[in-house]
N, C-alpha and C positions, 0 to 999 in steps of 0.2 A: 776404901783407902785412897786418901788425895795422893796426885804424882807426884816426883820430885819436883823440885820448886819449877828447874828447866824446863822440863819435860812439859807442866802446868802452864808456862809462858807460853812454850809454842804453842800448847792443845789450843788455848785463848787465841792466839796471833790467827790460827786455821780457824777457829772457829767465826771470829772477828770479820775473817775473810771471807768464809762462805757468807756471813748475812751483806756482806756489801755486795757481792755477786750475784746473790737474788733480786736486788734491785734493776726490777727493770721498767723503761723508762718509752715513751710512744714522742715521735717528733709531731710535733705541731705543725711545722711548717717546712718547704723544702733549704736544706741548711748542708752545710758544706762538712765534712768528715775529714780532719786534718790532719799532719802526722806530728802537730805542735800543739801547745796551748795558745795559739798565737793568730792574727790574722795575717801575719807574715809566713808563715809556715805554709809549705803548700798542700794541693787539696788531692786529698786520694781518692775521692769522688761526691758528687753531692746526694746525700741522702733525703729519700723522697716523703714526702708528710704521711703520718702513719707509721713509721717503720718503727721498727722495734732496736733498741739498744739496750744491753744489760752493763752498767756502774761497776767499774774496775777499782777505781778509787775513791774515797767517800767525799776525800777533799778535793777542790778544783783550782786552778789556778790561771785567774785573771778573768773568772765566769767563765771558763773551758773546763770542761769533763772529761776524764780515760774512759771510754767506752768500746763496747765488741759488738760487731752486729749479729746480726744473723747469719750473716755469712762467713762468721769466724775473721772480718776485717778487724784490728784494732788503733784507735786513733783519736781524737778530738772532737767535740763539739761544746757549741755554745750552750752554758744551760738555760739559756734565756727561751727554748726551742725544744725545751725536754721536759714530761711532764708525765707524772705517773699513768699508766692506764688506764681507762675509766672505768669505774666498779659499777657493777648493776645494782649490788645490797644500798648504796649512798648517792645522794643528790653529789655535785661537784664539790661541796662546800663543807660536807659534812667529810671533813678530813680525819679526823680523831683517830676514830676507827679503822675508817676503809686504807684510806690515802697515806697517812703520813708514818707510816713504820717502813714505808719505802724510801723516804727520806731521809738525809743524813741527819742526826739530832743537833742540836743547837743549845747549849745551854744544859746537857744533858737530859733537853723534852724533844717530844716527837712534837714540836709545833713551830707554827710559819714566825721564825724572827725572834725564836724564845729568847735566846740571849740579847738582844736588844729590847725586846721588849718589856724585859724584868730587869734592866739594868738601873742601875743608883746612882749614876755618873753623875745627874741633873740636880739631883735630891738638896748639893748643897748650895746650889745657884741661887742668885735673885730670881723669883718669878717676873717676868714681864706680863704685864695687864693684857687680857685678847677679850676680842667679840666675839661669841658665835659666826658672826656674820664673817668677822675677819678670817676666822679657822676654815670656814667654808671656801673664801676667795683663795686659800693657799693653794702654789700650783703641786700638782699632781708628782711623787717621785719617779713614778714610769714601774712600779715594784707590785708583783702579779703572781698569780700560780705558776712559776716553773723553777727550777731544780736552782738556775742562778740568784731570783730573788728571799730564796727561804732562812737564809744564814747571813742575810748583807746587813753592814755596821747599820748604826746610828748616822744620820748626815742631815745636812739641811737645819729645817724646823726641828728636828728630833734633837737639836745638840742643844737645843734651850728648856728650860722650864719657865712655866706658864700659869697664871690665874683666870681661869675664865668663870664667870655667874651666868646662871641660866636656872631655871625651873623645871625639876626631875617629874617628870613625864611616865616613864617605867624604870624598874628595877627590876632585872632576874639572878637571883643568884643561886641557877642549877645550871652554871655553862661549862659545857663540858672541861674544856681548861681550866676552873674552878676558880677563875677571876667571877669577881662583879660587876655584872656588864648593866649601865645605867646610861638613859637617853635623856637629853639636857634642851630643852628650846629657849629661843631668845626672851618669852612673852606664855603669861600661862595661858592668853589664847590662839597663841600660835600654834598652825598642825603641827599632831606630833610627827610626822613624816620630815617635818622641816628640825630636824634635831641631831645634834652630835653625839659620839658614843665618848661616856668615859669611864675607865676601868680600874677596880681596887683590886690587885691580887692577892693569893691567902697571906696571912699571917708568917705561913713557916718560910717565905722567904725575905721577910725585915715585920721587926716589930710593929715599923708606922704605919703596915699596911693594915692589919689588926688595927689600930686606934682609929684610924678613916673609916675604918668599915661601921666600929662602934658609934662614931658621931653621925655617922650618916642614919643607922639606927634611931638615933636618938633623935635628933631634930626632922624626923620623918614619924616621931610617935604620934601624931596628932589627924595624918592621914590613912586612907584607906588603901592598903593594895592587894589587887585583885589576884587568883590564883596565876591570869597572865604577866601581872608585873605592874600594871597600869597603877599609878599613883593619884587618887582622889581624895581632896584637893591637890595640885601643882606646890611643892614646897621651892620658893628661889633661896640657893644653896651657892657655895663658892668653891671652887675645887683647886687644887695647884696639884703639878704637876708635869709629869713628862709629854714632851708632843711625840707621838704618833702613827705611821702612814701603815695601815690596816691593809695592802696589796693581795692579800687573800684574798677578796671580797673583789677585785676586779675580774670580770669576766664580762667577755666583750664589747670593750668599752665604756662599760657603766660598772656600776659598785652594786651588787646584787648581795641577796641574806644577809645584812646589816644591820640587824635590827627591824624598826621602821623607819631608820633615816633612810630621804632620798636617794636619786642615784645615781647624783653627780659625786664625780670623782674626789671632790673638795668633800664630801658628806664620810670619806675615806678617813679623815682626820680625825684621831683619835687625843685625850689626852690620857694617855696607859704609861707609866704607873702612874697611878692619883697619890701623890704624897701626905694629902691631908686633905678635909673638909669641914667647911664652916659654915653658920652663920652670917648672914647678909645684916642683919637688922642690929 
């Protein structure tokens, strides 16, 4: 027998509560514990790399988190500096599973930047014409595995929409976030290493993503792909869509599990959502 409606709010509110309180969070580096969200606010001590802090509140404000330590202190920090603890079952990257239910959701998914990343804002924009080359040269957002960049808007490159052509290299579509994740190069004899990612998401969240997906289908009937993804021959293909910045995939300075793109920071640039694809010829 469900509670009264009341009763049913608060159970929710307590319950709500305890899964924010299970997150807990490991500092990265030595970082200051505040008794504000602010760097005006003074410091009630600075906490040392390693230490454990368990997520008071799911939202932060201004990139500052409510946190408690271990020592029953509660206060501030930067989430730029807070990053879940590292699991033994997953490599760093493989967040799906291990990593990201410690995270506050985004979009209502457990993924880095869901709601930006799925968003339609761009959809009804002019594309602007891009090189691979140029998407490569863009500078870096500074947006990485820690608690402050998993939730942050749209900015930058990401506030426009884009045409870039390039020749599909791989295709996978078992990713675990159940986008289409495809590798794009300038030249069909260009390494594939030298290639940018770009991403069609399912269908159930806008119809045009379904219709992309089918052209992309279609004007790839003619080639070979391998149970890896590898596409034989290279199809040059046109994409539009939203730009980008993949900060997941930064770890220690470089852009690692990517794909096979590179692992310059520039190789971070994505165009996710792909709004449509075409036809070159």
């Amino acid at each position: 027998m469900r509670p009264h409606p009341a009763l049913w709010a608060l159970l929710s509110l307590l319950l709500a509560t305890t899964s924010i309180h299970a997150q807990t969070y490991v500092t990265t580096k030595a970082v200051r514990l505040r008794r504000g969200p602010s760097t005006s606010d003074s410091v009630i001590r600075v906490l040392h790399a390693g230490e454990r802090v368990t997520l008071l509140e799911a939202e932060g404000s201004n990139s500052f988190f409510n946190v408690k330590t271990e020592k029953s202190e509660t206060g501030w920090t930067h989430g730029r500096y807070l990053r879940p603890p590292a699991s033994p079952e997953a490599g760093a990257l493989a967040f799906t599973e291990a990593q990201a239910p410690h995270y506050p959701a985004c979009g209502g998914e457990n993924h880095f930047r869901w709601a930006a990343k799925m968003s339609l804002g761009q959809a009804s924009l002019t594309p602007q014409v891009v090189t691979i080359l140029n998407i490569l040269q863009w500078r870096p957002l500074g947006l990485q595995q820690d608690l402050a960049s998993w939730c942050a808007p749209r900015q930058g490159h990401e506030l426009e929409a884009y045409t870039v052509t390039g020749w599909v290299r791989r295709v996978r579509k078992q990713e675990a976030d159940g986008d289409w994740h495809v590798e794009i190069t300038g030249t069909a004899q260009t390494a594939p290493t030298s290639c940018i990612v770009v991403e069609i998401p399912g269908p159930s969240y806008d119809p045009r993503f379904g219709t992309a997906r089918d052209s992309l289908d279609a004007l790839l009937k003619n080639s070979a792909i391998s149970a890896a993804g590898d596409v034989t021959p290279p199809v040059r293909l046109r994409f539009a869509g939203a730009a980008f910045y993949d900060g997941w995939h930064f770890d220690r300075g470089k852009a690692t599990a990517h794909g096979r793109c590179n692992s310059s920071l520039g190789a971070l640039w994505e165009i996710h959502p792909v709004f449509s694809v075409s036809s070159t010829s």
